[in-house]
N, C-alpha and C positions, 0 to 999 in steps of 0.2 A: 613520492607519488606511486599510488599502484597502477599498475599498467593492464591487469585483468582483473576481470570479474565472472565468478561460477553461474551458469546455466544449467539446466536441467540436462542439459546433452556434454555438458565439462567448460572449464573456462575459456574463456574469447577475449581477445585486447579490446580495453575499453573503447581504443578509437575508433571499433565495428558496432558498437552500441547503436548507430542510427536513430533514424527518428522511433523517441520510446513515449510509451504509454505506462507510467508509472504506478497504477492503482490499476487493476482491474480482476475479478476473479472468474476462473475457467467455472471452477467450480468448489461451490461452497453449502452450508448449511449451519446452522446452531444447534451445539452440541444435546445429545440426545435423538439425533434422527438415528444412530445407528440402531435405537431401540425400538422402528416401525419397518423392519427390514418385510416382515409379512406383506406389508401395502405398499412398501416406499425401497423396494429393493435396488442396491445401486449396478445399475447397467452401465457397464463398463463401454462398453460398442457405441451403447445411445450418446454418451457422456464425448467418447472422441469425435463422436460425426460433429455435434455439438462445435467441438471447440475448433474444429479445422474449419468449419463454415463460420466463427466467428477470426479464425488467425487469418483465412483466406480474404474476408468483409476489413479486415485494418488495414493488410499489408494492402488492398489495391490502392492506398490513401498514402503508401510511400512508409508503412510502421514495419522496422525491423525488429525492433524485441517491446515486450509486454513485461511488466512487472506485476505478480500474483504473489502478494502477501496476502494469501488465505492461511490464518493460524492454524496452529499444529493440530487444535481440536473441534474445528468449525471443519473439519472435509479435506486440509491436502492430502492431495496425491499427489505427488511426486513424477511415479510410473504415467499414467495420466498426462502431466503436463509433456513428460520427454516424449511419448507419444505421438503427440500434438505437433511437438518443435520439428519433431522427424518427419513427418507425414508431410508437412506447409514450407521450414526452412526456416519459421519465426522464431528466434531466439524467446525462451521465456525465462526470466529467474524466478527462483522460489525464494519461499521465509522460512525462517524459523523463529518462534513467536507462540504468543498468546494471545484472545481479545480481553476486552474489559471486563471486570466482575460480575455486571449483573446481567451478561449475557454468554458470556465465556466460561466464569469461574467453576472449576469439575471439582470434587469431593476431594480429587487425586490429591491436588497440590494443598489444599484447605488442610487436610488433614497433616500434611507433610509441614505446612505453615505451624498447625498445632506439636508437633513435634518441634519445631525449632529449627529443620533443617531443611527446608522447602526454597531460600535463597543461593544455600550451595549446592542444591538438586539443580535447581533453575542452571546455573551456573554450566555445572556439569554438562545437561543436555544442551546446552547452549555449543559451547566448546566442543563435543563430542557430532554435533553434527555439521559443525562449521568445518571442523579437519577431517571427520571421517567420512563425512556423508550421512543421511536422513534412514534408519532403520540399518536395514541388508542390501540397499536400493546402490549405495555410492554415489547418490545424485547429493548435489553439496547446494547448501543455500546460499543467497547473495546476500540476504538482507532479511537483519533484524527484525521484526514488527512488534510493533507493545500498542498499549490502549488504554485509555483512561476512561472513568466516569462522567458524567456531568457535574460540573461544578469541584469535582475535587479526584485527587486518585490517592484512592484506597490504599491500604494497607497492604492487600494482596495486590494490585499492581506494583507497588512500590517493590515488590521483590522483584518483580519482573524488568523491571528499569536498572535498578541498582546491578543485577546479572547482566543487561544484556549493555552496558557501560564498561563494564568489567571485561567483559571477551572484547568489546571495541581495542579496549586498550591496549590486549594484546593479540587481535587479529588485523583491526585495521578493519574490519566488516561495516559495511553502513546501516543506519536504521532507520523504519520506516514508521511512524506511527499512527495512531485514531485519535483523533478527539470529540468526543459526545458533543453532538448538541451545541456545537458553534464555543464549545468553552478548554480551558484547561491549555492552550495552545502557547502562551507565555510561561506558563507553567511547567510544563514537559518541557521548553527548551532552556527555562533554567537549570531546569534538574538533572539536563542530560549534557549541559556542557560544564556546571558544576561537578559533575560526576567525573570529567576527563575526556567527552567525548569532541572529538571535531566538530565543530559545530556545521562546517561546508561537508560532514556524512550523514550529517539529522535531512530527513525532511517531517515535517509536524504536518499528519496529514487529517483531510477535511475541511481545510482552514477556509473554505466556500459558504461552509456554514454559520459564519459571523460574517455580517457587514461594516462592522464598526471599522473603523479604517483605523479610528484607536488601537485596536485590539491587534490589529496586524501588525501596527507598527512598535506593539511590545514584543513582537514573538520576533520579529526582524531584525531588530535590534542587540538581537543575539548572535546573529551571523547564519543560522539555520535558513535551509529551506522551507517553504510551504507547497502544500499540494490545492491547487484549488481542481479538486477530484473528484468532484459529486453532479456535475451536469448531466442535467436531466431529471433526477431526484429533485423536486419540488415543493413545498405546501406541504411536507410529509415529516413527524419529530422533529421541528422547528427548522427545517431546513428553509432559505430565501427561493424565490424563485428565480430562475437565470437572468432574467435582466434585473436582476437587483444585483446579481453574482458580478453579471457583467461588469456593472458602474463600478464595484467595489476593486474587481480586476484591471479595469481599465484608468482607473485612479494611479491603484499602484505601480502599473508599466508609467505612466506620463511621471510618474516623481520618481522613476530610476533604476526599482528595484528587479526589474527582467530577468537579472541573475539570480534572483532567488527564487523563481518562481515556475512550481512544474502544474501543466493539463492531464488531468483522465477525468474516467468517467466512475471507477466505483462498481463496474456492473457486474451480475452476477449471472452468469449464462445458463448453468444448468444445475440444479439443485437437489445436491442430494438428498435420500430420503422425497418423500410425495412435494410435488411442488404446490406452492402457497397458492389457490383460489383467494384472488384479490375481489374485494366490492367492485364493482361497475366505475363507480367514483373516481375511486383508487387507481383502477385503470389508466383510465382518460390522464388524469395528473400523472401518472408513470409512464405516459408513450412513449417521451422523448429518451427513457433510458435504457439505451444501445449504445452500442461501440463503437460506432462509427458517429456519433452525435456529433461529437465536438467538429471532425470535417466539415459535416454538412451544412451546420447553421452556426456553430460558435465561431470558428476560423472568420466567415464572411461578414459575422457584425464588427469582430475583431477589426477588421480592414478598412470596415467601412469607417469607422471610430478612430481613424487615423492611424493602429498600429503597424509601424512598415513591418513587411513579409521575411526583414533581418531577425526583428526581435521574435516574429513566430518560431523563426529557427533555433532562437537562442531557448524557448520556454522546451521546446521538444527535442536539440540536438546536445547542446551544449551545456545546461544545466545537468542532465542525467550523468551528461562525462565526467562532473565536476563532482558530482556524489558519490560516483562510483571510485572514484581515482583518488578522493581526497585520503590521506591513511593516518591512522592514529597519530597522536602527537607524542605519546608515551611509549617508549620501543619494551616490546617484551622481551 
């Protein structure tokens, strides 16, 4: 069992993790904003107020650490989040990762793929920032992130899985991942516990965006976690809307599954490069997604719906400890 896990500010024993928030990003964007710095220049200052007025908005709800898998090329900062963590007290851990192809994949690694040597690059940076730290920074990540497509993962994800399987094995590091569009989620958890990983350091994330109750209970049945991580996000690239998340979630606590199962929200607080001008429409259907959502209205349906205020503890206390602490099964 590992008994710590790295923060932005250096490791902490898992048994300090407290109530966590598993998905969420300080700050992010899709690669290519650093090419609109004329309009969309990044304000470091704006960017921290930002995120202490969202660490300040959790923790009054009892959340000691957040977890920000913002990939390596979508906007982490690192600096950034340790800032954050100093400023408020909120434990946050960082990734190290990539997103999905057809909204992540850089020229970088394509061409490194065309080369041949793009899965022992992957590898490399994986390792190199799990033991040394992110850049010249020494801030160290907690956790893995990788991404799949809709309906299948590509070839160039597929490097990214196979590396970041390989550092599990001999780090013991846990992983966090994406899945497109409610799909690929049985998928990813064969591939990553085939691969040698613990399946109690997977969580297969987004898994809110499938209802099928089928579908969970193939990716379950692997022993992996699921994130149902997207509350608030609605009606939007086929996502359900929450009370359909709900029934699906409240299904799966009543047959058992509590232990595998973690809450966030997904959200994205401040965006690098020009922020997105959303339609009116758009808007409205995206009110609900904030940080503090799931307190305000999900926790209360949760209750109402019978689930006792134990298993809440279990989805936010004690599932997190269980990902963090679980350690490879293959000693390096």
């Amino acid at each position: 069992m590992r008994t710590t896990v790295e923060t932005v500010t250096g490791p902490i024993p898992v048994d300090q993790l407290g109530k966590t928030l598993v998905h969420e990003h300080f700050a992010f964007d899709y690669p290519g904003f650093s090419g609109d710095i004329s309009l969309g220049a990044f304000d470091f200052q704006e960017a921290l107020q930002v995120g202490i007025s969202v660490a300040e908005s959790v923790m009054a709800y009892g959340v000691k650490t957040v977890v920000d898998p913002t990939p390596n090329e979508c906007g982490r900062n690192p600096e950034l989040l340790q800032k954050i963590s100093a400023e408020t007290g909120l434990q946050i851990i960082c990734a190290t990762g990539y997103y999905y192809e057809g909204e992540g994949a850089t020229p970088y690694f394509k061409f490194r793929q065309g080369l041949g040597t793009a899965e022992e690059d992957i590898y490399e940076m994986f390792r190199k920032e799990i033991t040394d730290g992110i850049g010249t920074t020494g801030i160290k990540p907690g956790i893995i992130k990788l991404a799949s497509s809709k309906d299948q993962i590509t070839d160039y994800e597929m490097m990214f899985f196979k590396a970041a399987a390989r550092v599990h094995k001999e780090t013991g590091i846990s992983i966090l991942t994406h899945t497109q569009e409610g799909t690929m989620g049985p998928e990813q958890a064969k591939l990553l516990v085939e691969e040698g990983v613990n399946p109690q350091s997977i969580i297969i994330g987004h898994m809110c965006g499938n209802t099928d109750a089928a579908y969970h209970l193939r990716t379950l049945e692997w022993g992996v976690n699921i994130g149902f991580d997207r509350f608030g996000i609605q009606g939007l690239v086929g996502a359900p809307f929450d009370k359909e998340r709900l029934i699906t979630l409240i299904g799966l606590l009543n047959s058992g599954y509590e232990k595998q199962i973690m809450l966030s929200h997904d959200t994205v607080n401040y965006w690098m490069g020009r922020p997105p001008v959303l339609p009116e429409q758009v808007e409205k259907i995206m009110a609900n997604w904030q940080p503090v959502y799931i307190f305000e209205e999900i926790l209360p349906k949760l209750k109402a719906a019978g689930i006792p205020v134990e298993t809440i503890a279990i989805l936010f206390e004690t599932n997190p400890k269980t990902l963090f602490s679980s350690e490879s099964r293959v000693k390096a």
